[in-house]
Each structure stands twice: as structure tokens, then as C-alpha cells.
C-alpha positions, 0 to 999 in steps of 0.5 A, a space after each residue: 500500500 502506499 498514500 497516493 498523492 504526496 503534497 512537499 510543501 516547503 517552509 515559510 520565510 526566514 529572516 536567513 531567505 529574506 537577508 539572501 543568507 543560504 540556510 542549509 541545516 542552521 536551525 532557523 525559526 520563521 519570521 513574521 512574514 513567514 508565519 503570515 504565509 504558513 497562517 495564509 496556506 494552511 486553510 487551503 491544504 486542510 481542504 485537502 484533508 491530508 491523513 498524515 503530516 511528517 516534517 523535517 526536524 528543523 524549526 522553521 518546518 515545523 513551525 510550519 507544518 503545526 499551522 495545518 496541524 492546528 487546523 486539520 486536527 493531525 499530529 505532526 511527525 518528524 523525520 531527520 532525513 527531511 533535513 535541507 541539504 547541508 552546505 558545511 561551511 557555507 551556511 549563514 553566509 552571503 552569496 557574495 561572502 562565498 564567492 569572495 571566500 571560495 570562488 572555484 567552488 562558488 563558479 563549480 556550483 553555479 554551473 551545476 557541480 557539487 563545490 567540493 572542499 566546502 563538506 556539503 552533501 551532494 545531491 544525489 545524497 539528499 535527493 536519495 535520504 529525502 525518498 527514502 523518508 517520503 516512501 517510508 511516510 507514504 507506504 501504510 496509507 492507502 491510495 486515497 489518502 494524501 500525506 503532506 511533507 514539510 520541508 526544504 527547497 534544495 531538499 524538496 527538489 533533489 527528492 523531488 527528482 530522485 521520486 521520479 526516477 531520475 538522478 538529482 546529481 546529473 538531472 537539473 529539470 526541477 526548478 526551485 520552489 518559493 516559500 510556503 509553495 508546494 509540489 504535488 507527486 501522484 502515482 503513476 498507475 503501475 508505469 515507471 517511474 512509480 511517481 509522476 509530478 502533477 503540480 509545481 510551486 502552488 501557492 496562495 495569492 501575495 494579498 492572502 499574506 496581509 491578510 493572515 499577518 493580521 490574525 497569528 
């Protein structure tokens, strides 16, 4: 059995993505305007009434996985393998302090190669983690029944990737996903891969956002 559609729904924002700062593993909480998008997203996903919701263990996932939870009445769960992809040395730090500080790694990695020498996972190490935890989560629910992961851009695009049968070091055909937006993967009704992508990067209207500041 397995859960047949599967929402990755990424967190709110940071004061680390609103300052242009690359998050990685840093435990974070959300700031005002991230509490604001989960409030405004979270009625919508509870429409969905998802059976289950499993988050990464980071705050700022968390936090935004609870704002569904409170309203869909469904405990939430972690999984450390949901985590962002680590970037070692570079997390906290500007792109342009990276670039001063490391600039053959920083030129590898915006040309789509992993930048050695800094200790940060791969992606194909995350894409594969972030699978595993995404079927674990979806394998005693039945094909009806939606389970929601909470979790990170990098992570949720190299899962991403990995889910539909491709390799997340070489293949780069999923675009990154906004703050509090959202993929949708469905099964694929016995063809390979198991899983195909159905929605990519949803989310509530900009206004929805005043709208919910107002209210948490």
C-alpha cells in the first residue's frame, strides 16, 4: 500500500531567505512574514484533508507544518532525513561572502557541480535520504489518502527528482520552489517511474499574506 498523492510543501520565510543568507541545516525559526504565509496556506491544504503530516526536524518546518496541524486536527511527525541539504561551511553566509571566500567552488556550483572542499552533501545524497523518508511516510496509507511533507527547497527538489526516477546529481529539470509553495507527486498507475509530478510551486495569492499577518 502506499498514500497516493504526496503534497512537499516547503517552509515559510526566514529572516536567513529574506537577508539572501543560504540556510542549509542552521536551525532557523520563521519570521513574521513567514508565519503570515504558513497562517495564509494552511486553510487551503486542510481542504485537502491530508491523513498524515511528517516534517523535517528543523524549526522553521515545523513551525510550519503545526499551522495545518492546528487546523486539520493531525499530529505532526518528524523525520531527520527531511533535513535541507547541508552546505558545511557555507551556511549563514552571503552569496557574495562565498564567492569572495571560495570562488572555484562558488563558479563549480553555479554551473551545476557539487563545490567540493566546502563538506556539503551532494545531491544525489539528499535527493536519495529525502525518498527514502517520503516512501517510508507514504507506504501504510492507502491510495486515497494524501500525506503532506514539510520541508526544504534544495531538499524538496533533489527528492523531488530522485521520486521520479531520475538522478538529482546529473538531472537539473526541477526548478526551485518559493516559500510556503508546494509540489504535488501522484502515482503513476503501475508505469515507471512509480511517481509522476502533477503540480509545481502552488501557492496562495501575495494579498492572502496581509491578510493572515493580521490574525497569528
Amino acid at each position: 500500500m502506499s498514500a497516493g498523492t504526496i503534497l512537499l510543501w516547503r517552509h515559510g520565510q526566514t529572516d536567513y531567505n529574506a537577508t539572501g543568507r543560504l540556510q542549509g541545516q542552521v536551525d532557523i525559526a520563521l519570521n513574521e512574514r513567514g508565519q503570515a504565509q504558513a497562517a495564509a496556506a494552511a486553510p487551503v491544504l486542510a481542504q485537502l484533508r491530508p491523513a498524515r503530516i511528517v516534517a523535517s526536524d528543523l524549526v522553521r518546518a515545523f513551525e510550519t507544518a503545526r499551522a495545518l496541524a492546528d487546523i486539520d486536527g493531525a499530529d505532526v511527525t518528524t523525520d531527520v532525513r527531511l533535513r535541507e541539504r547541508s552546505f558545511g561551511d557555507w551556511e549563514g553566509l552571503t552569496h557574495p561572502e562565498i564567492e569572495a571566500g571560495w570562488p572555484d567552488a562558488f563558479a563549480a556550483w553555479n554551473a551545476g557541480d557539487h563545490p567540493a572542499g566546502i563538506n556539503a552533501e551532494t545531491r544525489r545524497e539528499v535527493g536519495h535520504r529525502f525518498a527514502e523518508a517520503v516512501l517510508a511516510a507514504a507506504e501504510p496509507l492507502g491510495e486515497h489518502e494524501i500525506l503532506v511533507i514539510v520541508s526544504h527547497g534544495a531538499a524538496i527538489s533533489a527528492g523531488i527528482t530522485a521520486l521520479i526516477g531520475q538522478d538529482p546529481e546529473v538531472w537539473r529539470g526541477i526548478t526551485g520552489i518559493g516559500n510556503c509553495h508546494w509540489s504535488v507527486l501522484r502515482t503513476n498507475d503501475g508505469q515507471r517511474p512509480s511517481w509522476r509530478l502533477s503540480a509545481h510551486n502552488v501557492g496562495v495569492r501575495e494579498a492572502d499574506f496581509a491578510v493572515a499577518a493580521r490574525i497569528v
